[in-house]
VEXBA-588028 format. One record per residue (C-alpha): x, y, z; residue in three letters. Coordinates in steps of 0.2 Angstrom, whole numbers. Last residue first. Layout:
! residues N
+-------+-------+-------+-----+
|     X |     Y |     Z |   r |
+-------+-------+-------+-----+
|     X |     Y |     Z | Ala |
...
+-------+-------+-------+-----+
! end
This chain:
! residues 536
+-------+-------+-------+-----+
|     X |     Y |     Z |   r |
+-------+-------+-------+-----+
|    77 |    24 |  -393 | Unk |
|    79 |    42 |  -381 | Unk |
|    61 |    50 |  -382 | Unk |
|    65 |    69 |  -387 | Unk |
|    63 |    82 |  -376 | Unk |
|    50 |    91 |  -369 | Unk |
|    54 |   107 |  -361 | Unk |
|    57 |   107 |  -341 | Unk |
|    76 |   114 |  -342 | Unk |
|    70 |   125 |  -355 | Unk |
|    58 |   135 |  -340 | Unk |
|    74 |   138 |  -332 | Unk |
|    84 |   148 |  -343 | Unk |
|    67 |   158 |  -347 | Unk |
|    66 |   161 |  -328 | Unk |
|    84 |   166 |  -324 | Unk |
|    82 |   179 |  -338 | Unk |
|    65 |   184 |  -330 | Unk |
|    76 |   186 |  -314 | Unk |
|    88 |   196 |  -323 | Unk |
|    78 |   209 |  -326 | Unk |
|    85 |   223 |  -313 | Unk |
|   101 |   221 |  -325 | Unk |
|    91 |   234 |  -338 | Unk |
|    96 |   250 |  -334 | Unk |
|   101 |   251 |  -315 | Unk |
|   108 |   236 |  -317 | Unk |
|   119 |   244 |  -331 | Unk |
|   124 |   254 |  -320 | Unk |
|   124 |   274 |  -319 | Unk |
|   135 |   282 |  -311 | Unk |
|   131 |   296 |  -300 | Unk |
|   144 |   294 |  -289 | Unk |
|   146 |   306 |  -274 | Unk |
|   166 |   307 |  -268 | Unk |
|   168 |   301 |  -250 | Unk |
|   172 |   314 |  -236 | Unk |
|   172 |   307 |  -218 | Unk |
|   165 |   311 |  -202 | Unk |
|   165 |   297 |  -188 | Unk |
|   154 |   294 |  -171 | Unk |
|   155 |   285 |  -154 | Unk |
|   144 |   272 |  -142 | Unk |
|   150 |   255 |  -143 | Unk |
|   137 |   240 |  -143 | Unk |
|   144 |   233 |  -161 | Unk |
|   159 |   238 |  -169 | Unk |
|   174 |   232 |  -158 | Unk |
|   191 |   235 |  -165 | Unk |
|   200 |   237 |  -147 | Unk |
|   201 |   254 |  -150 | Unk |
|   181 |   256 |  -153 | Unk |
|   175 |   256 |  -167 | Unk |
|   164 |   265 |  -180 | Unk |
|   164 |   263 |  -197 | Unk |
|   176 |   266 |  -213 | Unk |
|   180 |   260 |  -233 | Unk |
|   167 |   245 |  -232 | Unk |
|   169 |   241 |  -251 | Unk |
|   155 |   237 |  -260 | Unk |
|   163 |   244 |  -277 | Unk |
|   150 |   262 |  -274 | Unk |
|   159 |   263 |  -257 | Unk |
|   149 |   258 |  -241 | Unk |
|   153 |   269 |  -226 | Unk |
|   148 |   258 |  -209 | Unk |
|   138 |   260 |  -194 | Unk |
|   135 |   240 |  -187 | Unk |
|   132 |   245 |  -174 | Unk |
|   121 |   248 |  -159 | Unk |
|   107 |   263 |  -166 | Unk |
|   114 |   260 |  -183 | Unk |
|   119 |   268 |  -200 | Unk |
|   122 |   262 |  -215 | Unk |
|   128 |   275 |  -227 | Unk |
|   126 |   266 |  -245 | Unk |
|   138 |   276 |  -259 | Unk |
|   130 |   273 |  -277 | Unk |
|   134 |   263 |  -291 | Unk |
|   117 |   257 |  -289 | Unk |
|   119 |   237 |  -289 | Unk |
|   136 |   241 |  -279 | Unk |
|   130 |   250 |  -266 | Unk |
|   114 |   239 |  -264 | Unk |
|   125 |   225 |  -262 | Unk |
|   134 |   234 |  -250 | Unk |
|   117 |   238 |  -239 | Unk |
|   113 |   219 |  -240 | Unk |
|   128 |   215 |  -230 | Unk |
|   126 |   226 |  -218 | Unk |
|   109 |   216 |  -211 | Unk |
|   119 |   201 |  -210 | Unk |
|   132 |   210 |  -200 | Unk |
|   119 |   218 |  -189 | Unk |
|   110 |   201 |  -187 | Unk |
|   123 |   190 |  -182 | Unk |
|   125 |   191 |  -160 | Unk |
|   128 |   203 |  -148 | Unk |
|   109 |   208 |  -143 | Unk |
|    94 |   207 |  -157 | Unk |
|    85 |   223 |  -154 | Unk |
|    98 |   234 |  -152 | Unk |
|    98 |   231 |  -172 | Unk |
|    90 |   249 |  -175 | Unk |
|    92 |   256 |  -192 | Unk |
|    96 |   270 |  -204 | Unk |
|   100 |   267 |  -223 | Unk |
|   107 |   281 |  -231 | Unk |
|   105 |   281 |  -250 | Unk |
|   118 |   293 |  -259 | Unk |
|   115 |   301 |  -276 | Unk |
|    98 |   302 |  -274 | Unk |
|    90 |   305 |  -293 | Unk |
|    72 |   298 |  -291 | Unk |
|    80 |   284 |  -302 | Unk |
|    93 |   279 |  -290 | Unk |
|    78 |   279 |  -273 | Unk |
|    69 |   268 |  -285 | Unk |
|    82 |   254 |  -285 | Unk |
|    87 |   257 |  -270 | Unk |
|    68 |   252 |  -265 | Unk |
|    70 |   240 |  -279 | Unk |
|    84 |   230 |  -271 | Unk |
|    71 |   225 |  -256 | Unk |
|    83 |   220 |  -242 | Unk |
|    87 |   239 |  -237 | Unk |
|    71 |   242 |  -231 | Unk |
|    77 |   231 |  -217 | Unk |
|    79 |   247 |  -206 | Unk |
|    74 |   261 |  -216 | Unk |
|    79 |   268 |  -230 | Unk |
|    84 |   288 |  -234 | Unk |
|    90 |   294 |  -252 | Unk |
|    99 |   309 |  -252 | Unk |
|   101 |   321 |  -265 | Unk |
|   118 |   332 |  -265 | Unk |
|   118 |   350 |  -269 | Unk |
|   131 |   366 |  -273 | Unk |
|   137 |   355 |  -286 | Unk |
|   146 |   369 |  -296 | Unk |
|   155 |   373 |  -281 | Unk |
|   165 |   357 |  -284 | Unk |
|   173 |   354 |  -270 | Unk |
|   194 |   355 |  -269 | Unk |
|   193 |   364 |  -254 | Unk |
|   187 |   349 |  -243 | Unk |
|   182 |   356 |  -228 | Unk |
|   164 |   354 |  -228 | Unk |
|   151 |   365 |  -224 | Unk |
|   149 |   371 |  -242 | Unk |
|   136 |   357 |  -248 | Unk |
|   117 |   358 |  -246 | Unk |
|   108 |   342 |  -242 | Unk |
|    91 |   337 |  -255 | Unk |
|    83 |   326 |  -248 | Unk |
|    74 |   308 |  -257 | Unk |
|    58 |   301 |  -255 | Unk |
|    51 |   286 |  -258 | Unk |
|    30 |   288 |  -257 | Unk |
|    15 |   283 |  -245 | Unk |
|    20 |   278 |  -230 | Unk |
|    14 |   262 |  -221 | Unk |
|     5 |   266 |  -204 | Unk |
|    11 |   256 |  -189 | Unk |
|     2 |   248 |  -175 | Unk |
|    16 |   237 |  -164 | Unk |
|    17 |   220 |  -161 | Unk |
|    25 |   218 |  -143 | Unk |
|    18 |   200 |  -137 | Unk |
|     3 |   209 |  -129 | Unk |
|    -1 |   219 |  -147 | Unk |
|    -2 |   201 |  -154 | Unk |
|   -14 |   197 |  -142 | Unk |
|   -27 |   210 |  -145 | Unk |
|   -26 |   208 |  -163 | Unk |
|   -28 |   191 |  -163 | Unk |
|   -47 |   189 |  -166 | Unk |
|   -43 |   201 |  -183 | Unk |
|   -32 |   188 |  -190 | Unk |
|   -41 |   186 |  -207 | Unk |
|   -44 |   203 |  -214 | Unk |
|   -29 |   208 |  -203 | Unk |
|   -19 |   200 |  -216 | Unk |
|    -4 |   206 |  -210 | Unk |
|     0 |   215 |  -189 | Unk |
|    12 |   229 |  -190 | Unk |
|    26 |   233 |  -185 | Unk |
|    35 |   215 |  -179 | Unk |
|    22 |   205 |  -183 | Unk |
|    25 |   210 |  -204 | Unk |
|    39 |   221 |  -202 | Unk |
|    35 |   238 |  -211 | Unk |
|    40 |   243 |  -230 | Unk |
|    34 |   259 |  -233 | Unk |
|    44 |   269 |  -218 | Unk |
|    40 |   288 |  -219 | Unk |
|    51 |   300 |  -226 | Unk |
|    51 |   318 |  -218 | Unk |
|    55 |   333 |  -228 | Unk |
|    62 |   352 |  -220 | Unk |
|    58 |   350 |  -200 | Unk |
|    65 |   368 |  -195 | Unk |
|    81 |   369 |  -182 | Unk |
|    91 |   382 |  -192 | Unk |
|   102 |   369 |  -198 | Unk |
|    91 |   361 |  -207 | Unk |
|    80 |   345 |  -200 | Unk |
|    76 |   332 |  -214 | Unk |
|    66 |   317 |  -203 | Unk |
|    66 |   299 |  -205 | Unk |
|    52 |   291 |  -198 | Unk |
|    43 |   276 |  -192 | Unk |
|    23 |   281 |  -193 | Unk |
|     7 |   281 |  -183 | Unk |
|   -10 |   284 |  -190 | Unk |
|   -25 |   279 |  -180 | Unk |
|   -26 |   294 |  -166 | Unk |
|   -19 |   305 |  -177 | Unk |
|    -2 |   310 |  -187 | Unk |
|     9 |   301 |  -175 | Unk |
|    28 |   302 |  -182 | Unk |
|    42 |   291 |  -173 | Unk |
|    60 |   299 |  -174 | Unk |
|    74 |   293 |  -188 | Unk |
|    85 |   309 |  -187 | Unk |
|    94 |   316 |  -203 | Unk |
|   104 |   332 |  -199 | Unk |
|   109 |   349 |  -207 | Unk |
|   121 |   358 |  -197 | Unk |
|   123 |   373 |  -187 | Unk |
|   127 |   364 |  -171 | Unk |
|   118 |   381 |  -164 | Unk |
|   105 |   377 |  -172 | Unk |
|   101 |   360 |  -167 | Unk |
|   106 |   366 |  -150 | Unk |
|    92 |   376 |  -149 | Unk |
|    79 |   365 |  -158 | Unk |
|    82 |   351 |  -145 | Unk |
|    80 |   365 |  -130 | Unk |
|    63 |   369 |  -136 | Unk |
|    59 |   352 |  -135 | Unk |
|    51 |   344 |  -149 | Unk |
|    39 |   332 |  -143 | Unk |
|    23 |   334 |  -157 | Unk |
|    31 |   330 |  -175 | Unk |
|    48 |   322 |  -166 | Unk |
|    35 |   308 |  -160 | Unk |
|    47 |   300 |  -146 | Unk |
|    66 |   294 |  -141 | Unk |
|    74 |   303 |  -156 | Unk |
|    87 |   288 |  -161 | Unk |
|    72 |   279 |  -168 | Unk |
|    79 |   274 |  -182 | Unk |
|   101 |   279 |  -182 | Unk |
|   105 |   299 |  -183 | Unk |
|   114 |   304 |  -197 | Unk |
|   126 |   321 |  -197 | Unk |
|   125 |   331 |  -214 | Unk |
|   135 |   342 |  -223 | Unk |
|   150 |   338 |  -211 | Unk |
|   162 |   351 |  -205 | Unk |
|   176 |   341 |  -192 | Unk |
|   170 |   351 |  -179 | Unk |
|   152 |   346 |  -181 | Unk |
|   157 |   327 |  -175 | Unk |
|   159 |   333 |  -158 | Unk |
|   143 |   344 |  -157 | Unk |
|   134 |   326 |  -166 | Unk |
|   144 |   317 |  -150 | Unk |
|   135 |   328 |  -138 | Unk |
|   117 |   328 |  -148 | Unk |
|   117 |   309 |  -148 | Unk |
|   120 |   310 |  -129 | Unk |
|   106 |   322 |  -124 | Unk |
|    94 |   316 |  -134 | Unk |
|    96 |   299 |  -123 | Unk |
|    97 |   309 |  -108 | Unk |
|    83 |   319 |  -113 | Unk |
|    72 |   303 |  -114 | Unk |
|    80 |   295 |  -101 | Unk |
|    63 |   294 |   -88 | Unk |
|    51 |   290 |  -104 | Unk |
|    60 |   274 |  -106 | Unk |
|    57 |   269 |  -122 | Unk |
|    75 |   267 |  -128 | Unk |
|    80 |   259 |  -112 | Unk |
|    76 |   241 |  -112 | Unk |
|    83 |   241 |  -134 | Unk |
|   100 |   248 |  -127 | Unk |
|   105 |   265 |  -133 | Unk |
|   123 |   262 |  -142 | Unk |
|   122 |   282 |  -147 | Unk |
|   128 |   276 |  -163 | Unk |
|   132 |   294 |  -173 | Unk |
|   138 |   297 |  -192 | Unk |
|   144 |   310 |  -199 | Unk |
|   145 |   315 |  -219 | Unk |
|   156 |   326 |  -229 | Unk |
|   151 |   325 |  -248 | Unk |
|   166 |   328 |  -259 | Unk |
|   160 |   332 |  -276 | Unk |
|   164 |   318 |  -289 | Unk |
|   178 |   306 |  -294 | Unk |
|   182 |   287 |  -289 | Unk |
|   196 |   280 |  -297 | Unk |
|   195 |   263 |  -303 | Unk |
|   203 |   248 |  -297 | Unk |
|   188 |   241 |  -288 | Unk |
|   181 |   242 |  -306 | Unk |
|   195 |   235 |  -317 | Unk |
|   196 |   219 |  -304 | Unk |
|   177 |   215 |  -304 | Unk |
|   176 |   215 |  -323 | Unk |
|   190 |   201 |  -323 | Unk |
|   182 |   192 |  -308 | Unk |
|   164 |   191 |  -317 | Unk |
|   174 |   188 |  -334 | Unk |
|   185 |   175 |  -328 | Unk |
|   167 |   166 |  -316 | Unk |
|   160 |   164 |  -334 | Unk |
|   170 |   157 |  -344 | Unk |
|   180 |   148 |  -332 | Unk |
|   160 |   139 |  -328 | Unk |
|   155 |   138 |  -347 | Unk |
|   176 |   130 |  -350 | Unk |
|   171 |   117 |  -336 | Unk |
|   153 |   113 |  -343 | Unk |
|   159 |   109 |  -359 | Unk |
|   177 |    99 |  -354 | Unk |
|   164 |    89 |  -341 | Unk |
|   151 |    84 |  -354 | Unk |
|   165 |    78 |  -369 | Unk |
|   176 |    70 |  -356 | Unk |
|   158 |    60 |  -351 | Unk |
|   154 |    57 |  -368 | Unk |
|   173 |    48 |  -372 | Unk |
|   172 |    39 |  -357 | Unk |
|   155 |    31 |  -364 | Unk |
|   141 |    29 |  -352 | Unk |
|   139 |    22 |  -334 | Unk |
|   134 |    32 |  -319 | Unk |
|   146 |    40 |  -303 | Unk |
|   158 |    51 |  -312 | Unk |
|   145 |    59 |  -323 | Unk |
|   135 |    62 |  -308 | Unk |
|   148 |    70 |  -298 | Unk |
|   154 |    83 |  -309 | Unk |
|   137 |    86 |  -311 | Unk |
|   135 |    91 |  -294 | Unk |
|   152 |   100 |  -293 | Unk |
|   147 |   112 |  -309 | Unk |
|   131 |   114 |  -302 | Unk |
|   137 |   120 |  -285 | Unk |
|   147 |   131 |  -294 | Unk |
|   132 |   137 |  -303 | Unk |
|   123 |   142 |  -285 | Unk |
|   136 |   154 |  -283 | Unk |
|   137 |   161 |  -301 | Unk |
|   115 |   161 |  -300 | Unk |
|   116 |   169 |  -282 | Unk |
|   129 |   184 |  -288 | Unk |
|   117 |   187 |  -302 | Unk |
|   103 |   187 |  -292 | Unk |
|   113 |   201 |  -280 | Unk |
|   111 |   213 |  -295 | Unk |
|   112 |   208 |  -314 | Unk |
|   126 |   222 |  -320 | Unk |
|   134 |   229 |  -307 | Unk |
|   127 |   215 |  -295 | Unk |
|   143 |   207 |  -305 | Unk |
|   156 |   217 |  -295 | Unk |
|   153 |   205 |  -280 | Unk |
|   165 |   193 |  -290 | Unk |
|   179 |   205 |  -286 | Unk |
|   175 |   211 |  -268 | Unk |
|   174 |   194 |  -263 | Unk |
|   169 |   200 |  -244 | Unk |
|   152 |   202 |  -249 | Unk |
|   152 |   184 |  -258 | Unk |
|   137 |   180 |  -244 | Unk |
|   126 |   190 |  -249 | Unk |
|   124 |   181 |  -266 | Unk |
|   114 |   166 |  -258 | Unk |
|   103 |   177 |  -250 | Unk |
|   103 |   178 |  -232 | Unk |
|    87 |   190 |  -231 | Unk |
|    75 |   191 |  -244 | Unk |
|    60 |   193 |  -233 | Unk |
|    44 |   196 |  -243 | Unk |
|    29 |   192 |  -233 | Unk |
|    18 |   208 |  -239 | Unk |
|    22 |   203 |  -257 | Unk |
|    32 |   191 |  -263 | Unk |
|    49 |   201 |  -268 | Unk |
|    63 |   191 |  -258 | Unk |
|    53 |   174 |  -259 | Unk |
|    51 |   176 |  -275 | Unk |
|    67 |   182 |  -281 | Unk |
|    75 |   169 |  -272 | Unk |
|    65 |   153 |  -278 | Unk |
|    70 |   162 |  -296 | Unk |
|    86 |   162 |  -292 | Unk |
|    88 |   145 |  -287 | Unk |
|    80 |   138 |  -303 | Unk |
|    91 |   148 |  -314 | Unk |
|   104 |   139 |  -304 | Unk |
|    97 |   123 |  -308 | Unk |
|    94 |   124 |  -326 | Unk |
|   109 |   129 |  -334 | Unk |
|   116 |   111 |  -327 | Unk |
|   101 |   103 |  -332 | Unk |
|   101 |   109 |  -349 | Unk |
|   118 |   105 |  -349 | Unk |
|   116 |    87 |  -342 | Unk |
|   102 |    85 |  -356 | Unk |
|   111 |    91 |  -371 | Unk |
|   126 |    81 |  -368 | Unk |
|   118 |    62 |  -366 | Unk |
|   129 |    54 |  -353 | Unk |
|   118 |    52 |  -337 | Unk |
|    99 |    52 |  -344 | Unk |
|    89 |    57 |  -330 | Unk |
|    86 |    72 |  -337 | Unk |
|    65 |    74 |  -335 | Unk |
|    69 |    64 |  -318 | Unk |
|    81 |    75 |  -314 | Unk |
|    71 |    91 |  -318 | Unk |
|    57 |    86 |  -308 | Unk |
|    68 |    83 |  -293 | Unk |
|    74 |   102 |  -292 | Unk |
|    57 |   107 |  -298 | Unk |
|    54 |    98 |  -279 | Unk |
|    68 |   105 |  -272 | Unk |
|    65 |   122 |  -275 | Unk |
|    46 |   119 |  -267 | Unk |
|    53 |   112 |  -250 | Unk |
|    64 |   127 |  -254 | Unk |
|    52 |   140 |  -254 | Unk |
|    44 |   131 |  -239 | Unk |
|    57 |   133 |  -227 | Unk |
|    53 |   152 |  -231 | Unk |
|    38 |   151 |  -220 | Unk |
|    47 |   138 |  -207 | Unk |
|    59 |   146 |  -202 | Unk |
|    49 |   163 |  -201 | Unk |
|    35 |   156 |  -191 | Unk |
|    47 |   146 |  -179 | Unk |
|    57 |   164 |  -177 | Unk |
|    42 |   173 |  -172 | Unk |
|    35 |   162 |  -161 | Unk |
|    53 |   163 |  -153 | Unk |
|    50 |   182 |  -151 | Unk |
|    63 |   195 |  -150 | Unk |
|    79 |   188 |  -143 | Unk |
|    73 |   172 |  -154 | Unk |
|    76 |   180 |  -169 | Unk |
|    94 |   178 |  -167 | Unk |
|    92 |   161 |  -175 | Unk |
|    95 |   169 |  -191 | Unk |
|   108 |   160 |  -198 | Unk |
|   103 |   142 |  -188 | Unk |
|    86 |   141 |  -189 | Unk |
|    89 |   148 |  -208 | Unk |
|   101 |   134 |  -214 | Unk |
|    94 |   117 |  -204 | Unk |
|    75 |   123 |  -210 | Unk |
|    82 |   127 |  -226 | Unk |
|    89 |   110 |  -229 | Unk |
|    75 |   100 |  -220 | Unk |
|    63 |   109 |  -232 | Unk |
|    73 |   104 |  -248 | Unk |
|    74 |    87 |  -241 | Unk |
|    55 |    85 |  -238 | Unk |
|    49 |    92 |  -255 | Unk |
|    60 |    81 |  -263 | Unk |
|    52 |    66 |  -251 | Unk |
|    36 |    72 |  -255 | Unk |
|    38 |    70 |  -275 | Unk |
|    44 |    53 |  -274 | Unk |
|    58 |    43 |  -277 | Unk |
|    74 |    52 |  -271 | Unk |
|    91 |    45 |  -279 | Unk |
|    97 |    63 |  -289 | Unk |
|    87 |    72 |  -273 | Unk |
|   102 |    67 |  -263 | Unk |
|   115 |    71 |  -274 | Unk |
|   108 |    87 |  -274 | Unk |
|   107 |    91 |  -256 | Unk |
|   124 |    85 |  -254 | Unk |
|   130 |    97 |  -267 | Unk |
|   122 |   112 |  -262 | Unk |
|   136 |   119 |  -248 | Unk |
|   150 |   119 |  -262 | Unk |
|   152 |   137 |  -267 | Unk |
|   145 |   142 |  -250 | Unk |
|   161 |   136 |  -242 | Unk |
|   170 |   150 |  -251 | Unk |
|   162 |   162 |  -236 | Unk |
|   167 |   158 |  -223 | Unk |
|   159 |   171 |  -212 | Unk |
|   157 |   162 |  -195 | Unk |
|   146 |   177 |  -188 | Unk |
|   141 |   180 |  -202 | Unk |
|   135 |   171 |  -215 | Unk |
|   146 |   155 |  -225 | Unk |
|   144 |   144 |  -210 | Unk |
|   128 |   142 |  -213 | Unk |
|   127 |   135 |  -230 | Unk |
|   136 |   122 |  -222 | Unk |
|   127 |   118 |  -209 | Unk |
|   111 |   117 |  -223 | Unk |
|   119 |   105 |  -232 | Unk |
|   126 |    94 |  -219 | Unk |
|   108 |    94 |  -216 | Unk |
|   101 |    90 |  -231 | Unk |
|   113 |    75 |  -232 | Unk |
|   108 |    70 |  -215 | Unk |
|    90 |    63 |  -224 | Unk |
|   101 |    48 |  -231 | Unk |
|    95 |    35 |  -220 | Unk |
|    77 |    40 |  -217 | Unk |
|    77 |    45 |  -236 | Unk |
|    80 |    24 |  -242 | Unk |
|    88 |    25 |  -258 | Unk |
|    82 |    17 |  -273 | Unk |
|    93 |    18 |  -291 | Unk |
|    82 |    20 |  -304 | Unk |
|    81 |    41 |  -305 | Unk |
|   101 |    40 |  -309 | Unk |
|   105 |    21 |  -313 | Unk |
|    93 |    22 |  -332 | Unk |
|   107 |    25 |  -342 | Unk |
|   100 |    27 |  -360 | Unk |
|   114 |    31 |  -373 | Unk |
|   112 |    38 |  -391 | Unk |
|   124 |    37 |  -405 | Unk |
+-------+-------+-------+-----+
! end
């Protein structure tokens, strides 16, 4: 028996009255990214937004909605922006405001391809469809080049469901977005099988399929979860230090504190050295100059006489045109060993894109701070000795770690860890400065990325920054230590930690094959949009 129920697509609604729909939406969404950090409202957020596009008539009103949505959400989460430039954050709300416009118009499409409310193919096409949707926006918008910006991604903000965040194991942070975004499914259809006409017997029929897919599912991702965190971590103990010399952004520059800023970092790093790390980290940009041509004798002497390796982000000027944001390799003697230069620079931030086109700008832009950075050319990974530690239960066997270094919001792109894995680092530190953006979001935000990284690559993520947040990410995603003060405060505190953790070189199966998931999510959204057959 077949049923036509034409109330979905049919039913007209006036968008000026219901254009608050979105917005509830996009507060919502909001609320699940630091600061507020609530994150199990994210498993509802996209509801209203559907059931608004389900009663939309036209294709510019489900572009509209879906911009309206992100506009609310990312002016919102990442309104720290403004403490840089608000040019800036307008461009960037609106630019990925876009993506979503575009989400909700295949969004649209499908529900008029599915309008029928109780037939049980089409609603779980549709409901494998929109998710898969929602990963796909993400993946392009996180990975387009030049203006990728993958930041607040749906799946970032389960970090603190250490279970469930256990599935970037196999399928990254995509895979956490498509469980996510699948609850929101689940509800939406919910939903529409409550509101249309059709057989009871159909609509039990839908709902008992769909629920037992979504238990399915979300038991296995919170089973898996539960057996990892669990697990014992093993390997060589790998002492590391980190500093946050809590320089403020006015300052950093100042030529007048150079070697008083120098001067701090190096006191806590003598400090730190007494607990015998392997390495001690130093934030981007912590050395206030171009490390290659302003080393100080005295730097080099106490450098030595600390007796430990260290990883200093510095600038690098290699000629008159070529400038680069660095991370250096310093030994313990005091000699530069490797440097990795940043690959993947701030568009208007550190450089000026599509400079083909905005050449007449150019002077303006480097009036409202827009630097002139070189990419680098490669990823690059260090290779730190061990035996300073004073674990004596180290594996002298491993007489080596390989150290993968990121900068700044490097750690958004999962391929740079990605990479960084395969080139055989078996611990990616990722150094930044967030001074830039006062007391507010963005160095929790920016943290968050980091343990999805951790748990993607099955490796431990030191993140470590000028102001805070500087944390120690366990291969699970776990935030095992960081820097605070007594009163617990983690951001704008000066101090420094050294703690052992084990180096994993497991080997995901994201590492693998889970990287594909997005073509995975494509395929399961490209059947949403197959033909199907004329209802009689």
């Amino acid at each position: 028996m077949t049923f036509t129920d034409n109330s979905i697509s049919k039913q007209p609604s006036s968008f000026l009255r219901s254009f608050w729909l979105p917005v509830v939406s996009g507060v919502i969404l909001s609320f699940a990214f630091p600061m507020m950090s609530f994150w199990p409202v994210a498993w509802i957020a996209l509801v209203p937004l559907f059931i608004l596009l389900q009663t939309i008539e036209n294709r510019r009103n489900a572009f509209l909605a879906g911009f309206i949505f992100a506009f609310v959400f990312f002016a919102i989460s990442i309104f720290w922006i403004r403490h840089v430039t608000f040019f800036g954050l307008l461009f960037v709300v609106c630019f990925e405001s876009m993506f979503y416009g575009l989400l909700a118009l295949l969004i649209w499409e499908l529900f008029q391809k599915h309008y029928c409310g109780v037939c049980f193919w089409s609603n779980v096409r549709l409901y494998i469809a929109i998710p898969s949707l929602w990963v796909l926006v993400e993946w392009i918008r996180s990975e387009i080049p030049i203006m990728g910006f993958g930041w607040n991604l749906l799946g970032y903000s389960q970090t603190e469901m250490y279970s469930l965040l256990q599935t970037a194991r196999w399928t990254g942070v995509y895979g956490v977005s498509f469980l996510v975004a699948l609850g929101n499914s689940f509800l939406y259809m919910l939903y529409r099988l409550i509101t249309h006409r059709g057989s009871a017997i159909h609509r039990f029929v839908i709902v008992g399929f769909l629920s037992l897919v979504t238990v399915v599912l979300l038991f296995f991702s919170f089973q898996s979860g539960k057996a990892q965190i669990m697990k014992e971590l093993r390997g060589p103990i790998f002492r590391v230090a980190l500093i946050q010399g809590n320089i403020p952004q006015e300052s950093k520059w100042d030529r007048r504190l150079k070697n008083i800023i120098i001067e701090k970092h190096l006191k806590l790093s003598e400090l730190a050295a007494f607990d015998g790390p392997d390495l001690i980290i130093w934030p981007e940009a912590a050395y206030p100059g171009y490390l290659n041509l302003e080393r100080s004798p005295t730097f080099l002497e106490e450098i030595t006489q600390i007796n430990v390796p260290f990883l200093v982000g510095a600038l690098t000027q290699e000629s008159e045109t070529d400038y680069y944001n660095s991370a250096y390799y310093i030994g313990r003697e005091g000699s530069i060993l490797n440097r990795y230069d940043k690959m993947a620079l701030v568009p208007f931030g550190e450089y000026l894109p599509f400079r083909f086109l905005l050449f007449p700008l150019e002077s303006l832009a480097y009036q409202l701070g827009v630097s002139d950075f070189s990419s680098g050319s490669e990823l690059k990974t260090f290779e730190i000795p061990l035996g300073n530690g004073l674990d004596s239960s180290n594996d002298k066997s491993a007489n080596k770690v390989k150290v993968g270094p990121l900068i700044c919001f490097e750690n958004v792109f999962p391929s740079f860890s990605r990479d960084l894995a395969w080139l055989g680092a078996q611990i990616i530190v990722v150094i930044t400065n967030d001074a830039w953006f006062k007391k507010s979001s963005a160095p929790y935000q920016h943290l968050q990325p980091s343990i999805l990284r951790a748990v993607e690559t099955g490796r431990w993520v030191i993140h470590s920054a000028n102001t805070g947040v500087s944390a120690l990410i366990s291969p699970k995603g776990i935030v095992v230590d960081q820097i605070k003060d007594k009163s617990g405060t983690d951001i704008f505190v000066t101090g420094g930690i050294t703690r052992p953790i084990p180096v994993s070189t497991t080997e995901t199966f994201y590492l693998k094959l889970g990287f594909l998931f997005p073509v995975l999510a494509f395929l399961l959204s490209f059947q949403g949009f197959m033909k199907r057959k004329k209802l009689k």
